[in-house]
C-alpha positions as CSV (number, residue, x, y, z in Angstrom):
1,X,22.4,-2.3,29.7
2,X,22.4,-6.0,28.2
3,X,23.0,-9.1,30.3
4,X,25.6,-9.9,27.7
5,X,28.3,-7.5,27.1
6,X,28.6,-8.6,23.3
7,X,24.7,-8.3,23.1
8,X,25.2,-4.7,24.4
9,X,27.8,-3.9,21.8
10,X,25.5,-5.3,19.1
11,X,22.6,-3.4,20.2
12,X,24.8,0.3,19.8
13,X,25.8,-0.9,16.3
14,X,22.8,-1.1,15.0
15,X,22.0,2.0,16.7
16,X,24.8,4.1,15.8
17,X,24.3,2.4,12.3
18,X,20.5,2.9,11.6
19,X,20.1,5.6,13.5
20,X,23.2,7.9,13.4
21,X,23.4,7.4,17.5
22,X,26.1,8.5,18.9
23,X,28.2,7.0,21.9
24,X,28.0,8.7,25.3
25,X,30.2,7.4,27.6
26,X,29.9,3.5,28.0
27,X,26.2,2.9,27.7
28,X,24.6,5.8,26.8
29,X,23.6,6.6,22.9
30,X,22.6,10.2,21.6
31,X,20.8,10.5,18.6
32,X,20.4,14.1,17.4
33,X,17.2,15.7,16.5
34,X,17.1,15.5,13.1
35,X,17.6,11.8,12.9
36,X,14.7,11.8,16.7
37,X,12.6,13.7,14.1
38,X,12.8,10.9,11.5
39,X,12.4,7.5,14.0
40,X,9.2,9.7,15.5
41,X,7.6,9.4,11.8
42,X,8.3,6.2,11.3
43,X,7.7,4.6,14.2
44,X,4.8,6.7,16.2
45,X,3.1,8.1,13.7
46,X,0.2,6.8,12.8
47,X,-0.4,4.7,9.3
48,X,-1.8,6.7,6.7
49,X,-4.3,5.7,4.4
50,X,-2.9,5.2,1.0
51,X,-5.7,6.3,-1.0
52,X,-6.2,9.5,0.8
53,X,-3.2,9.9,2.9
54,X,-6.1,10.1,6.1
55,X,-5.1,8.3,9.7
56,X,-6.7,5.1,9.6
57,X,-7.1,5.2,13.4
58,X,-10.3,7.4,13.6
């Protein structure tokens, strides 16, 4: 929850926007798996080399 109510209203638009999240109540989002599946790749997985498509973290 934000400080700011306007800040927290904000913050679940670009949610629900980017990310397909979906209000819960008053402060909770739910994004389904299919769009969980898609922020995992892009945001934990690790950088692949572009020449080989090998993780550059080994």
């Amino acid at each position: 929850m934000e400080e700011k109510k306007e800040d927290e209203k904000k913050l679940m638009s670009v949610y629900s926007s980017k990310y397909y999240a979906k209000r819960f109540g008053d402060t909770t989002m739910v994004i389904a798996d299919e769009d969980g599946d898609a922020l995992i790749a892009e945001y934990l997985t690790p950088p692949k080399d572009s020449k080989d498509g090998q993780d550059k973290s080994s």
